[in-house]
Every structure is written in structure tokens, then in C-alpha cells.
C-alpha positions, 0 to 999 in steps of 0.5 A, spaced: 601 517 459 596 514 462 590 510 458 585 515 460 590 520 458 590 516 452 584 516 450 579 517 455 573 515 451 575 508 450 577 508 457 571 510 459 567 505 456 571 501 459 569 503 466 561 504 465 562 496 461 565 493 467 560 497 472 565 502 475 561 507 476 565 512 479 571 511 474 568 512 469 565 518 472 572 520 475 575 519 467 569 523 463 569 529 467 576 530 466 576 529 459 570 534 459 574 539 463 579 538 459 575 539 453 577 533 449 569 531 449 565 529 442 557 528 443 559 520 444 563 521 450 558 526 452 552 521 452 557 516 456 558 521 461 551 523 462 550 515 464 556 515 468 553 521 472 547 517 473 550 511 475 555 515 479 549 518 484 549 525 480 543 523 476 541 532 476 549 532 472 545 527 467 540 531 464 545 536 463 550 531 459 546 529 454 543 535 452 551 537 450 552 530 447 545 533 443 548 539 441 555 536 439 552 531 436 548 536 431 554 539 430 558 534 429 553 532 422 550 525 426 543 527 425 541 520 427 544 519 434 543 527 435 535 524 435 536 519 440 540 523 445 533 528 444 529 522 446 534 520 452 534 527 455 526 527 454 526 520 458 529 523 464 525 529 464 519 524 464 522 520 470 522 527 473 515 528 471 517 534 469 512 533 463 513 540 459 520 539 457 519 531 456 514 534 451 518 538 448 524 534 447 520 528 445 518 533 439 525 534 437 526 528 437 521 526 433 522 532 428 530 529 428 527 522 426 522 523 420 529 526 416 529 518 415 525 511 417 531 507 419 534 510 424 534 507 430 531 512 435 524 510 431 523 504 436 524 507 442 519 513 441 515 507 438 516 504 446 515 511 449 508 511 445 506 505 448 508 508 455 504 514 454 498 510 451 499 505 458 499 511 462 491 513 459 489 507 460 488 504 452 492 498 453 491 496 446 493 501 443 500 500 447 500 493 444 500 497 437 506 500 439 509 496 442 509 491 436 512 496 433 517 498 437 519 490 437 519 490 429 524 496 430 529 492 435 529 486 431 531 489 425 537 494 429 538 488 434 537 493 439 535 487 445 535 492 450 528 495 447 526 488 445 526 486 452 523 492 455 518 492 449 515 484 449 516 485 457 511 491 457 506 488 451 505 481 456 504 486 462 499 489 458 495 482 456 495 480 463 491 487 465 487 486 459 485 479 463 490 474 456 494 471 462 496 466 457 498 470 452 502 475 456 506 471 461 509 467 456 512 473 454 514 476 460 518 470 461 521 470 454 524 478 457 526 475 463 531 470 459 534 476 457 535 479 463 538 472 466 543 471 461 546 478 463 545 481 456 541 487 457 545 495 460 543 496 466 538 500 467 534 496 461 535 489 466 532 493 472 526 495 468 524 488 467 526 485 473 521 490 476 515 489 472 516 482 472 515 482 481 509 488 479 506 483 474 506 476 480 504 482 485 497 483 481 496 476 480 497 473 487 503 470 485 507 471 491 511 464 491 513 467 484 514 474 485 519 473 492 524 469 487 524 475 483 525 481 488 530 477 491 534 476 485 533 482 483 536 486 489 542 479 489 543 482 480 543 490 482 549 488 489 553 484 484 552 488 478 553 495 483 547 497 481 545 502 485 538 506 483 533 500 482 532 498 490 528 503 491 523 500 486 524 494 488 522 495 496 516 497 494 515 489 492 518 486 498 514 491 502 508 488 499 511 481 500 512 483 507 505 487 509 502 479 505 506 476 510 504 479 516 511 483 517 508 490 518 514 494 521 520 491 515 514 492 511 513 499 513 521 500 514 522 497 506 516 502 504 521 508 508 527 507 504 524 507 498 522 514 499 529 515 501 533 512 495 528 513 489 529 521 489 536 521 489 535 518 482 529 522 480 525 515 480 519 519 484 514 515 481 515 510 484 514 516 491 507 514 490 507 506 491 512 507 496 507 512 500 501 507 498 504 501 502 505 506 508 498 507 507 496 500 508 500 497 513 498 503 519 491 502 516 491 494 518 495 497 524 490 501 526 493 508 526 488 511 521 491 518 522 498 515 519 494 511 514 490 517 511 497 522 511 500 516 507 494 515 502 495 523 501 503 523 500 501 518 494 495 522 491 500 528 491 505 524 488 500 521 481 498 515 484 490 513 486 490 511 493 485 506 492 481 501 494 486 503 501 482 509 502 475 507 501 477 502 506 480 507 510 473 512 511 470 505 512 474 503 519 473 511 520 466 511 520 464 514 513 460 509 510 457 513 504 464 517 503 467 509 502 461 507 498 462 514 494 470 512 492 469 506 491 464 507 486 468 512 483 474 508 482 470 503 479 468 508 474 476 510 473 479 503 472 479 503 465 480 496 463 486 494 468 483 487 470 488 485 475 486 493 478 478 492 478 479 485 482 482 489 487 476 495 487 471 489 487 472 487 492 473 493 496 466 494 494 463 489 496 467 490 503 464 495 504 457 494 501 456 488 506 458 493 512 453 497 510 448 492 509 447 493 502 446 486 499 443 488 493 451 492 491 454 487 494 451 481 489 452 484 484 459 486 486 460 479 487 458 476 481 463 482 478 469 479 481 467 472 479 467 474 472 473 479 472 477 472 476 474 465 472 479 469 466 485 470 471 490 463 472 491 465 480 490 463 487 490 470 490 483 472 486 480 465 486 481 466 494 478 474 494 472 471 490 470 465 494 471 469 500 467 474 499 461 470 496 462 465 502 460 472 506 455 474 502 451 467 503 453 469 511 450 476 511 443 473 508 442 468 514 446 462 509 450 459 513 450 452 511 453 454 504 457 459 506 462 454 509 463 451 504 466 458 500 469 460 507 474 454 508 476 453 501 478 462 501 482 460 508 485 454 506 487 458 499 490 464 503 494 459 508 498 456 502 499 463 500 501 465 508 497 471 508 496 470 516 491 476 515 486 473 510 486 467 514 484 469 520 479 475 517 476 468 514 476 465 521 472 470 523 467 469 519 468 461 519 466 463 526 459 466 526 458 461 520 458 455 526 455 460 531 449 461 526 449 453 525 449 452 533 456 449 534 459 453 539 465 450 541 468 451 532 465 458 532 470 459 539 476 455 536 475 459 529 475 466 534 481 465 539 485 462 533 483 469 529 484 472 535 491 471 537 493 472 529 491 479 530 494 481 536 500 477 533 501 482 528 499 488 531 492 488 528 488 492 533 481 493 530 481 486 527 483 484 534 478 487 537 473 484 533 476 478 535 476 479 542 469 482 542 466 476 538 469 470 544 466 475 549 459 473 546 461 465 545 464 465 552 458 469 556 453 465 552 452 459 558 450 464 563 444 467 564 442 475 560 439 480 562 438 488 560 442 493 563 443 501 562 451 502 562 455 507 559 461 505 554 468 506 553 473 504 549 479 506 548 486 506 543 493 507 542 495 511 536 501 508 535 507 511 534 512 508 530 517 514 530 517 514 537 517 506 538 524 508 533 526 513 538 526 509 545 527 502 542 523 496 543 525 495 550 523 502 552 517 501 547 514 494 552 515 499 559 511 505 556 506 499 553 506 496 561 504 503 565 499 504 560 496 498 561 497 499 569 495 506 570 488 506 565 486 499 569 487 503 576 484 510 573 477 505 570 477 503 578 476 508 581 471 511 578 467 505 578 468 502 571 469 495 569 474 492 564 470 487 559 476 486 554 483 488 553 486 487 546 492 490 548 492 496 545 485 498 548 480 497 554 472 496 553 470 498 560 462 499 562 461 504 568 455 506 572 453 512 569 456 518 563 459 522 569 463 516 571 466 514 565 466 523 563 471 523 568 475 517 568 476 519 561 480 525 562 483 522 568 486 517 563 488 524 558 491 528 564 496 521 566 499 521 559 499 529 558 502 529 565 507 523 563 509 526 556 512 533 561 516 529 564 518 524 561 518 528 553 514 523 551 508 519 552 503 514 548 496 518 544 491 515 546 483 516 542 476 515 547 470 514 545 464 514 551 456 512 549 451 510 554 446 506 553 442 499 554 446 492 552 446 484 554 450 483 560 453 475 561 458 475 566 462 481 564 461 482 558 455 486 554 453 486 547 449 490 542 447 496 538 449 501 544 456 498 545 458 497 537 457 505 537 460 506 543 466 502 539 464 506 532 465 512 536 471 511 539 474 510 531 473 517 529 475 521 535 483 523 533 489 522 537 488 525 544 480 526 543 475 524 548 468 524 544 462 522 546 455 522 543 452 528 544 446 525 549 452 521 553 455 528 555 448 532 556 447 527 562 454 527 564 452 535 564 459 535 562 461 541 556 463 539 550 465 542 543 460 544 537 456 538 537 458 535 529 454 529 525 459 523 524 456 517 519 459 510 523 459 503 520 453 499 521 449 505 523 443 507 518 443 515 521 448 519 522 450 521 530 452 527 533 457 527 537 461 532 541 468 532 543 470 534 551 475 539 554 478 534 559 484 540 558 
């Protein structure tokens, strides 16, 4: 007779211990058809279920082990399975039924003080005060949830619980006394004495905790590690989690693909394990790779994807309707998300300096003051890089925005310097720019052009097009500043690609530089022949000046009728946004600079893929038709700008 014949719970056991998931699913599910099951060996089959990649079977097993359980007179363990299935309705964000399991539970367990189910609803307590934002009334339960292990010897609940409560400390800004404990939970996981799902918890926090302080040196140790811990130990459900972190990792880093792609499978893996949860992070992270990357409308889906799964997509969002033109709307949403931050630290940082961000762009200085001396308070109480080089930075660029360069410097360098240890290409070259226009405004011109092409050649290495084009914008006013100036009236274009990373998946990197190459060379001889002069090229868009609206009209739908036309017969094509302003600017050699040209470029930021818009009076002189003319609100402009889309269809 065979062991699993023999005594199949035992079996069983053995299997889930050695991590052999599928066996043990195998043995259980036999017994169980068999009938041989009590309420032990039904918990034990509802994990090996959920280890197995049967996770909706779960819920199902540990609702008949509660059942058999009562029946079988074990009150205590009846309880724990109740708070067990509510914990897998609660990863399901199917509250009602967590609530009303967890009132079972509760209900069971005041029969008597002792028994082990205590801690844990003491956890789950913290958790559910956690998720309200009252990290100290957390701290409450979680010492008492630590009393009870200490007493039962439950480790899995001791570290889950001296994990939560350091991780509470640290965003109430006590990082001395929170971090200690975070690595005395991590000592448990390290010496393999913790289950599986216990293990994972704490390894995943562990990363989100150095991810909130900067410590990114530290935090790509433990992502590593813990995707290393869950291959050997064939753990299967915490990659999904821990994808979200490298995601993270990979975006600081300046990997914008294997960080969207890392983000892309943590959608995938965490349903099959009803973590959806962690959907909203994961879709959060898209969010702010396409948003960096320039693809505003890909960002903006991927914020929404994380509100609709619970998650605030914030400061990302604020930013987002800053680069989409929509100032007061990214002042509103950050404000708002201030107001809601409660008293998470780490997530205040981030919000700050969001605010200040945009207050500068606005040219608020009086908000962007007080944001700064905000963030300088929020950071002198946290030990980390990261947000000392946020404060600097934008201390350094508020001294800027008020004429203070000299002081600015100082505060600038010492932010990029902190930012390069941390290599986060990114930050540095953002910083660089500003170094720029701080030794422009001190008259060191050959520092300001060496600060900018190095910023430049950052952005358009990473993929970074309205960094890049930044960039580019600014060497094209150093480099024209020897030659003579002189007022001119053209009318503005600039143009860019909305990337697709679907269709550069599709057609494969090579194809991808083909389609890049055609673009470059059709939109180049369509601008020529109706006049228009090319100033700049950041690789993914042309700043071009033509003669007069109806040139630049006509050049425009030239440019969309190619690609649509390119797109039949081929199947697909690159989507491109236009947008044309007319107006005065300073002409040096081939480059123009000023208000007009900035709201040419601001307009072409809102316009959708596919679009030609225009400012309203650029069309009336190009006695071309438009839409319904609509206001837009543009970045660095006090008035809101009516605009108008054309039918070049």
C-alpha cells in the first residue's frame, strides 16, 4: 500500500514541507475524493491548492476545513480557518465576505483569550488601520500581535508583525527606530525559518520600504534575493510582487523597456494569484515610464488602470497634466494629494516635491517656497540620499527661478552628484540642465553648452523625448548666441512620435529602426517642399519654421496623409502629434527662440495622436477649416489658448 494511501495527510504534509506543490496537491485532492479528509487535511489542501496555481479551489478548502473543523469540536482551529479564508477574500479585495469571515472569526475567538487566532486578528487589525492611514494606532496592534507570537511561538506572525510595525516607524519619519526591526525580521527569513507565504511578505516590504527611502543600492540586493529565494524554494505567487520593485529599479536606472516589461508581467502573474492589489502599483509604473518616455496618452491609461484597481496615481498624474499643458489641473491634484497623505513621510516627500515642480513651471515662487521648506523639513528627520538630493535639487532651482544663480550652483551640483552615486541617469541630466542655465545666467557659456549636450545626449539615450527636446532647444540658443539676432515672423512646427511599444514588439527592433529611418526621411522632404526649415531634430520630432500658416497647414496634412497612406499598405504605420503656432521669435543662424515658439511646442504637447492642432488665429490666416475651436491651459502661459484641430482627413 502506498504512503499516500496509507496516510494521506501525513503524506501531505510532507509534500507542502519539501515545497512540492503539485504532489501534494495531487495526494490531497485524492484523499479528499476519497472522503478521508478531516478539517486538517482540508487546510493542508486549500495551501497546497494555492501553491499549486489553484488559488479560486482555496478559498473553497478552507471554508470545509472550518466547517469540519466545528464539527469535529476544535473551536480554536475552526476560528483560525474563519480568519484564513477572510484573508484570501481580503487579497481579493472582496471585502464583504473578508468582513463577515473575519466577524466569525472574532466571534469564535472570544470563546476564550488564549488561543492563537488572537494574533492574528491583532495583525489584521493593524493592516486594516494601516490601510486608514493611522500608522500609530497600527503600531498598537502590532504589539499586540507580537505579545501573542511570543507566547505561542508563532515566528511566521513575529516577523510578519516586528516587519509591519518598523515599516510604520519609517513613514512616520523614526527610520532609526524602524529599520532595525525591519532587519530583525529579515534575519528570520534568512535563516529559512519562516512558511512561504510568510517569507515572501517580508522580503517584499523589505524592497518597498528602500524604495521609499532611496536606497536603491540596498533594495536591488533584496529584489534580488528574493526572486533567487522564491526559484530555489519553488515559490511561485511573489514574482509578480516583486516585478513591481525591479520595475522601479530599472525606471531609476534609466531601463525604460525592461522596466515597462517588468511592470507588464506583474499584471499578468499577480491575478493568477488574486494578489490584485499589487495591479495598481504595477499599472502605476507603466504609467510613469510612458510618461518620461513622452507617450502622454499610454501614461494617462496606466494611471487610470491603477486608480480603478485602489491605487492613487499621484504625484505621477499631477506631473502628467503638467507636460499635457493643464497647469491649474496639476496644481489642483497635487494639492489634493497633500490633503490626503495623512501621515506617510516618505509619500509626502514624493508629493512635495511634485509641488514644487509644478509651482516653479507656473512661475509661482511664493508655493514653490514654502514647498520647498516643506520637503527640507519632511527630509532633515529621514536618513537617505535620494531625498536629501530631491531637496537640494529643487532648492538649487528655486534659487535659480528667482535670478540667484550664483547660490543656486552650490545646491545643484551637490543634488547631481548625489543622483550620479545613485545612478539615476535621468535626475542627472534634469540637474544638468539647470546647471546649464545657471552658468548662462553667470556668463559661462562654454559650461552651460557642455552641461547641455551631456544632458542631452542622456535623454535621447534613454528615450526621453521632451527632456530631449528641452535639451536640444536650449544648445540651439547657446550655440546661435555669437551670431547676430534679429525679429522675424514665421510660423511654428513641432512635431512627435507617440510611441508604440506594442507595435515595436510586433515588428522587432530592427524593423522598429527602418520605420524610425522613413519617418525621418519622408517628414524632411515633405517640410521642404512646402518651404519649412528644420531648426532641430531630437529624434523623434522636428522643430521646423516655414514662411507663412498656409505653408506649415499644408505641410502638416502632407506629413499625416504619408503615414495614414504608409499605414494601408503596410498595416501599420508610426502616429504622429503636430502642433503649428505662428508668430514673432529671435532668429540666430537657424534657430528661433521665444514666447511664440514655446507655445508652438506647448501646443503640439496637448494635440492627440494623429492630430494637427493649431492656435486658432494661425488657422484664420491660413484660411484653412478647423474643428470647434476649445481653450486649452498650456505650461508657462498665464491665459488659456484657443485652439483648433484640422481635418487634414
Amino acid at each position: 500500500m502506498s504512503r499516500a494511501t496509507a496516510d494521506p495527510i501525513e503524506a501531505g504534509r510532507d509534500a507542502l514541507d519539501r515545497h512540492a506543490w503539485d504532489e501534494a496537491y495531487g495526494i490531497l485532492t485524492e484523499a479528499d475524493r476519497a472522503g478521508t479528509l478531516n478539517g486538517e487535511g482540508l487546510e493542508l489542501l486549500g495551501w497546497a491548492a494555492y501553491w499549486s496555481a489553484h488559488p479560486d479551489e482555496t478559498v473553497e478548502y478552507l471554508e470545509r476545513a472550518y466547517a469540519a473543523y466545528l464539527e469535529e469540536g476544535k473551536r480554536a482551529e475552526a476560528a483560525m480557518a474563519a480568519y484564513r479564508v477572510a484573508e484570501q477574500h481580503g487579497m481579493r479585495m472582496a471585502l464583504p465576505q473578508a468582513q463577515g469571515w473575519a466577524a466569525k472569526a472574532i466571534r469564535l475567538a472570544s470563546e476564550n483569550a488564549e488561543w492563537p487566532v488572537h494574533g492574528w486578528l491583532a495583525w489584521m487589525g493593524g493592516l486594516l488601520s494601516w490601510f486608514g492611514a493611522d500608522y500609530a494606532g497600527a503600531i498598537t496592534q502590532y504589539d499586540r500581535a507580537l505579545e501573542f507570537a511570543e507566547r505561542t511561538g508563532d515566528r511566521d506572525l513575529q516577523a510578519m508583525s516586528l516587519h509591519d510595525k518598523g515599516h510604520a516607524l519609517v513613514l512616520l519619519g523614526r527610520v532609526a527606530e524602524g529599520m532595525p526591526m525591519l532587519d530583525e525580521a529579515m534575519t528570520s527569513v534568512v535563516a529559512g525559518e519562516l512558511e512561504p507565504h510568510a517569507a515572501g511578505y517580508v522580503y517584499c516590504g523589505m524592497i518597498g520600504v528602500c524604495s521609499k527611502l532611496g536606497d536603491y543600492g540596498r533594495a536591488a540586493e533584496w529584489t534580488d534575493a528574493t526572486l533567487r529565494w522564491c526559484e530555489r524554494d519553488s515559490v511561485p505567487a511573489f514574482p509578480g510582487v516583486c516585478r513591481i520593485h525591479q520595475a522601479e529599479l530599472m525606471r531609476l536606472r534609466g531601463s525604460y523597456d525592461r522596466a515597462e516589461q517588468q511592470a507588464r508581467l506583474a499584471c499578468e502573474e499577480l491575478p493568477r494569484f488574486n494578489f490584485f492589489s499589487g495591479l495598481g502599483p504595477a499599472n502605476y509604473e507603466i504609467g510613469e515610464v510612458r510618461r518620461r518616455m513622452g507617450d502622454l496618452d499610454a501614461a494617462e491609461e496606466a494611471y487610470e488602470q491603477a486608480h480603478q484597481f485602489g491605487y492613487a496615481p499621484q504625484p505621477g498624474l499631477s506631473l502628467l497634466r503638467l507636460a499635457q499643458g493643464k497647469g491649474e489641473a496639476a496644481a489642483a491634484g497635487i494639492r489634493q494629494a497633500l490633503a490626503d497623505a495623512g501621515e506617510n513621510r516618505c509619500h509626502q516627500v514624493r508629493l512635495r516635491a511634485a509641488q514644487v515642480e509644478i509651482a516653479l513651471e507656473a512661475g509661482d515662487l511664493e508655493t514653490a517656497a514654502s514647498g520647498v521648506e516643506e520637503l527640507e523639513s519632511l527630509v532633515a528627520g529621514l536618513d537617505a540620499d535620494f531625498l536629501r538630493a530631491t531637496a537640494a535639487g529643487l532648492r538649487g532651482a528655486l534659487r535659480l527661478a528667482r535670478g540667484d544663480a550664483e547660490d543656486a550652483l552650490p545646491d545643484l551640483n551637490r543634488a547631481q552628484q548625489a543622483w550620479r552615486q545613485i545612478e539615476a541617469p535621468l535626475e542627472v541630466a534634469e540637474l544638468g540642465l539647470q546647471l546649464a542655465l545657471a552658468h548662462r545666467a553667470l556668463g559661462d557659456e562654454d559650461a552651460a553648452r557642455m552641461e547641455a549636450r551631456a544632458a542631452r545626449d542622456t535623454f535621447e539615450r534613454l528615450g526621453a523625448r521632451p527632456a530631449a527636446q528641452r535639451a536640444a532647444a536650449l544648445l540651439g540658443e547657446l550655440g546661435q548666441r555669437d551670431q547676430p539676432a534679429e525679429r522675424v515672423g514665421r510660423t511654428f512646427m513641432f512635431t512627435d512620435i507617440v510611441r508604440s511599444t506594442d507595435l515595436a514588439g510586433v515588428i522587432g527592433d530592427e524593423a522598429w529602426e527602418d520605420l524610425l529611418r522613413w519617418h525621418d526621411a519622408t517628414l524632411r522632404s515633405l517640410f521642404a517642399a512646402h518651404g519649412g526649415e528644420v531648426a532641430h531634430h531630437t529624434g523623434d520630432g522636428f522643430f521646423v519654421a516655414f514662411p507663412d500658416p498656409a505653408a506649415a497647414v499644408r505641410a502638416g496634412v502632407a506629413v499625416q496623409r504619408a503615414l495614414a497612406e504608409h499605414r494601408r499598405e503596410h498595416g501599420f504605420a508610426l502616429k504622429v502629434r503636430i502642433g503649428v503656432h505662428a508668430g514673432e521669435a529671435t532668429r540666430r543662424g537657424q534657430d528661433y527662440s521665444g514666447a511664440e515658439v514655446h507655445l508652438a511646442a506647448r501646443i503640439a504637447a496637448v494635440a492627440d495622436a494623429g492630430e494637427i492642432l493649431a492656435s486658432q488665429d494661425t488657422l484664420s490666416e491660413a484660411e484653412t477649416a478647423g474643428s470647434e475651436p476649445r481653450e486649452v491651459t498650456l505650461k508657462g502661459f498665464p491665459e488659456p489658448v484657443r485652439v483648433a484641430a484640422v481635418d487634414w482627413r
